[in-house]
C-alpha positions as CSV (number, residue, x, y, z in Angstrom):
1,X,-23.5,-49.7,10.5
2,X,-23.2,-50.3,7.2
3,X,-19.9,-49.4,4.5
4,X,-21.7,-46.5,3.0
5,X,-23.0,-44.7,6.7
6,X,-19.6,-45.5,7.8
7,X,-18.2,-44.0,4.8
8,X,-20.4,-40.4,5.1
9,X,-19.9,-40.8,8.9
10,X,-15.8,-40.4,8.1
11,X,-16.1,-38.0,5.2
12,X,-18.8,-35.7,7.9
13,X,-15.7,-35.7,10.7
14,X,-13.2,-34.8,8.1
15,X,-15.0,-32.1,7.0
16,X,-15.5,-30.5,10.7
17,X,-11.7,-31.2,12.0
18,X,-10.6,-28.9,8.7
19,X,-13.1,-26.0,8.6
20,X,-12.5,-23.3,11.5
21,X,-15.8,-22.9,13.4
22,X,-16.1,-19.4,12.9
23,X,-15.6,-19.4,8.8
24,X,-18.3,-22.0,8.9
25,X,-20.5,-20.0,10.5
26,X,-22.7,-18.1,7.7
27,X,-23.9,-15.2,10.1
28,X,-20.5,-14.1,11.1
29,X,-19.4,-14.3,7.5
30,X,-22.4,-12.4,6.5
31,X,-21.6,-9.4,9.1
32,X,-18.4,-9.2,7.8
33,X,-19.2,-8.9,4.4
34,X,-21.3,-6.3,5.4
35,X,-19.5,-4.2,7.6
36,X,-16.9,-4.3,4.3
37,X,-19.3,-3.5,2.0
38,X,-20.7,-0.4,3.5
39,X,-17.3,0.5,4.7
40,X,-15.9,4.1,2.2
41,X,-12.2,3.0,3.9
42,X,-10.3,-0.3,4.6
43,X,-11.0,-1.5,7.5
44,X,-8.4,-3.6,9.7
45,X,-9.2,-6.7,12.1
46,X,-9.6,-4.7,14.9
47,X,-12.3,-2.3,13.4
48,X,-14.6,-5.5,12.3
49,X,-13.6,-6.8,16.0
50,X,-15.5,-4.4,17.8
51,X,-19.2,-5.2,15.8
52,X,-18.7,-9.1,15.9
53,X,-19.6,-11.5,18.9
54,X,-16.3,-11.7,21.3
55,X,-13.8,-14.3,20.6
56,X,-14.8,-14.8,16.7
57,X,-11.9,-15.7,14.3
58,X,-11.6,-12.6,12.2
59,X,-8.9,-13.6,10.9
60,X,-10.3,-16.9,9.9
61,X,-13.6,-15.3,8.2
62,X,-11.4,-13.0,6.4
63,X,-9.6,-16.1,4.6
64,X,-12.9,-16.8,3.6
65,X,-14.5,-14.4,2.7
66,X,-11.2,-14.3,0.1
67,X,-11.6,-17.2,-1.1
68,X,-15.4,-16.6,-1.6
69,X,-14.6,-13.9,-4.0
70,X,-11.3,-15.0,-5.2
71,X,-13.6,-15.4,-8.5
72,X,-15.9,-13.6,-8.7
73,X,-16.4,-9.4,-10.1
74,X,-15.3,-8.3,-7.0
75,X,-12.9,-9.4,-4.6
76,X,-11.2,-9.0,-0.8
77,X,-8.1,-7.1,-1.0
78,X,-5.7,-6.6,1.9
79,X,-4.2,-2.8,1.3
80,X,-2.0,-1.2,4.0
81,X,-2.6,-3.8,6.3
82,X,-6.8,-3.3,5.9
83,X,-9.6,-5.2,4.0
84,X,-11.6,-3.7,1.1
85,X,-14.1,-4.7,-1.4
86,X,-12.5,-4.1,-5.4
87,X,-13.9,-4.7,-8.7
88,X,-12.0,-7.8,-10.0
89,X,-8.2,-6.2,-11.8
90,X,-9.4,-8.3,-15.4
91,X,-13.1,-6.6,-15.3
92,X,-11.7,-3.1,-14.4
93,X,-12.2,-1.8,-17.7
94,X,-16.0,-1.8,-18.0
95,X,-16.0,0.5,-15.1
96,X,-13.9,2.8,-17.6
97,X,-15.9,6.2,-18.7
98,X,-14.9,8.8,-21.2
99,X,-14.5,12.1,-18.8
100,X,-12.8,15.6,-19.3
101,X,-8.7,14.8,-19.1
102,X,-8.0,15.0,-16.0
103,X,-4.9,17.1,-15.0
104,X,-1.9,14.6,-15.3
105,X,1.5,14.1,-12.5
106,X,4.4,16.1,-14.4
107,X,7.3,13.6,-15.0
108,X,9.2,15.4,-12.1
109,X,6.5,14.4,-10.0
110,X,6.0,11.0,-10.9
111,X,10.1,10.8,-10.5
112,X,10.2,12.2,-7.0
113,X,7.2,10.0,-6.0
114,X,9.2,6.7,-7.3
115,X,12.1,8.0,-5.3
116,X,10.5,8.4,-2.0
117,X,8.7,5.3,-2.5
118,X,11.6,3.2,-2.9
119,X,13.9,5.4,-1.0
120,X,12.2,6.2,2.3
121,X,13.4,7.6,4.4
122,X,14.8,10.2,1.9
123,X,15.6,13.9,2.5
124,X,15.4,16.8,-0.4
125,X,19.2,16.4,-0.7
126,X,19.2,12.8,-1.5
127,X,16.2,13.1,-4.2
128,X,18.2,15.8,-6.1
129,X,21.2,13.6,-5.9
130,X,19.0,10.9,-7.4
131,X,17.2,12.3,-9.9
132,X,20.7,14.6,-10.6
133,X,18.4,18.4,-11.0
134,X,17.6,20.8,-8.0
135,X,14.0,20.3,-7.3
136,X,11.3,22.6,-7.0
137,X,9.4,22.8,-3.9
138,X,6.1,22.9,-5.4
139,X,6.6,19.0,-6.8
140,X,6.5,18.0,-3.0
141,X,4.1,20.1,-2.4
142,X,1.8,18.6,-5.0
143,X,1.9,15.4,-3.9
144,X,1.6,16.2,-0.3
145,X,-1.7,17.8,-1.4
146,X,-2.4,14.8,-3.3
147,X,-1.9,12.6,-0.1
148,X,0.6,10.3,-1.1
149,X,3.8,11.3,0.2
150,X,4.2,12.7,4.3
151,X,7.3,14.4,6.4
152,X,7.8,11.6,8.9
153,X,10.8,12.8,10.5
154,X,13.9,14.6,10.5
155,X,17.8,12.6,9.8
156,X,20.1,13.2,12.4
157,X,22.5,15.2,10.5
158,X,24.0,18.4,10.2
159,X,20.6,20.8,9.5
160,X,18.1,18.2,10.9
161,X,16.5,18.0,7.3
162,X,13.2,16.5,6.8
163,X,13.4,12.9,5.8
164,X,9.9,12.1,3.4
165,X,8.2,9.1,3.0
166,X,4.5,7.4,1.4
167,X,1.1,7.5,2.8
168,X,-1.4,5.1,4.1
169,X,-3.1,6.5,1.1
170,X,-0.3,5.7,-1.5
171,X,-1.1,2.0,-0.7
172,X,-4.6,2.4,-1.3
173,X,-4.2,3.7,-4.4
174,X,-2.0,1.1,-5.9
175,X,-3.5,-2.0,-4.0
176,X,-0.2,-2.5,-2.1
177,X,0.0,-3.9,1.5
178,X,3.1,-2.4,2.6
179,X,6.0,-0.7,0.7
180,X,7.7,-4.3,0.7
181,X,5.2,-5.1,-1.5
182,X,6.3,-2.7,-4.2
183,X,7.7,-3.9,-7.6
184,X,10.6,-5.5,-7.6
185,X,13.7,-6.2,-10.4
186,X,11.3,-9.1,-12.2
187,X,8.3,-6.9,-12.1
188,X,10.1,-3.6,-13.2
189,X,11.6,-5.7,-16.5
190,X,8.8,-7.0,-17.3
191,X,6.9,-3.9,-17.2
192,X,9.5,-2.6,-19.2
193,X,11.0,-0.4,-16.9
194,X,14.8,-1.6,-16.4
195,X,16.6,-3.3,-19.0
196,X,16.7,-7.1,-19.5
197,X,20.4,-6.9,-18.0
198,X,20.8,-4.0,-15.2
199,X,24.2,-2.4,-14.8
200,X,26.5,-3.8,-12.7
201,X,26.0,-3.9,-8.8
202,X,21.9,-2.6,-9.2
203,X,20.0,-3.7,-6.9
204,X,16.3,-2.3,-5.9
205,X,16.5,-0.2,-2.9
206,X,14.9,-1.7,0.3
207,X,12.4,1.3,1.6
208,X,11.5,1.3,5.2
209,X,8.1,2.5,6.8
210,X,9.4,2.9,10.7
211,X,11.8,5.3,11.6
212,X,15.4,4.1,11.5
213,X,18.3,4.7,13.8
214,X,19.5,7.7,12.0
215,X,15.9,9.0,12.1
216,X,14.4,11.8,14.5
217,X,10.4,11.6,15.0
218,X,9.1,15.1,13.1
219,X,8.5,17.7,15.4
220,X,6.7,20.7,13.6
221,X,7.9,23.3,16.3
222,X,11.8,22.6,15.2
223,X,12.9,25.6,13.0
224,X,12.5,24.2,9.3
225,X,15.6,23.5,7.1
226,X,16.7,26.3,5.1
227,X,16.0,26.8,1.7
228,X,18.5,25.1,-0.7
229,X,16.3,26.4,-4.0
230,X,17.3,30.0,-4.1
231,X,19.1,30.7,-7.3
232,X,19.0,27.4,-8.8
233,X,18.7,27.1,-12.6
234,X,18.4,23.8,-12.8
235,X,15.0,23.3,-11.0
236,X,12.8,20.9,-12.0
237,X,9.4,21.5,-13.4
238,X,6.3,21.0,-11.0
């Protein structure tokens, strides 16, 4: 056999020990990308398991399928644990239109929502502590309407209170994979949001999505907590 056959004979077997049978195979790729495509939610492994042939790699066509896109005007983003199909972040802006102004979050709201997000589990008490003002039912009401915030339980302390935390649809909505994917002290600086040189002893708080050991799952038949508002004048704006 001669240098050159040898040569493309090597390169050939090189090629085939490195690339996962199932990411090589064009028609699994191409029922993926599909099933993506016409999908209105993320979908997780297990949904794009049940249409493809048994024992295929999804995880394996999934890595490709990203790196297929990786450049390209759309790509494969992993949100909440799920796979969807998004217009490239740098080319979002020809998708902009001029519309009516949309009705905007109140700074109360946007506050609260920062709070549960980095503080769940977090009870009504503890945002009010936080943000330092009673708080006016209606801002978690709005944002429960919205879909971005949930009751997921109830702390084990005197009054059971609710303890609050993000949705499924929360990450969605801001591309995240889980809430340990949320901004931390770098990002937060350089967005502009925290000083170049935090107080003393800051640190970002470290929000969890399962319940924790001082966490009751939420049961809707226990009587609800009672109603701290009444009388406040120092409630936030909704």
């Amino acid at each position: 056999m001669s240098s050159v056959a040898q040569m493309i004979e090597t390169i050939e077997n090189q090629m085939d020990a490195e690339t996962p049978a199932d990411a090589a195979n064009p028609e699994h790729l191409r029922m993926v990308e599909a099933l993506l495509f016409a999908a209105s939610e993320p979908l997780d492994k297990k949904a794009l398991s049940t249409s493809l042939p048994e024992g295929a790699d999804i995880g394996g066509l999934l890595k490709s399928l990203e790196e297929v896109y990786q450049k390209r005007g759309v790509n494969l983003c992993c949100v909440a644990g799920k796979y969807q199909f998004r217009t490239a972040s740098d080319l979002a802006f020809l998708l902009r239109k001029e519309q009516p102004e949309q009705k905007r979050l109140s700074k109360a709201a946007i506050e609260t929502l920062a709070i549960i997000a980095y503080h769940q589990p977090v009870t009504r008490a503890e945002m009010e502590d936080i943000r330092g003002v009673a708080m006016s039912k209606g801002t978690i009401d709005m944002l429960m309407e919205i879909g971005w915030i949930k009751i997921r339980g109830r702390k084990r302390t005197p009054g059971r209170p609710v303890t609050y935390g993000t949705t499924e649809a929360f990450l969605v909505q801001f591309g995240l994979e889980s809430v340990a994917h949320l901004p931390g002290t770098d990002e937060l600086k350089a967005a502009g949001f925290l000083e170049a040189v935090p107080p003393s002893g800051f640190d970002v708080p470290n929000p969890t999505e399962g319940l924790t050991s001082d966490e009751d799952p939420y049961d809707p038949n226990e009587p609800a907590e009672p109603d701290l508002l009444t009388g406040s004048a120092n409630l936030d704006e909704a």
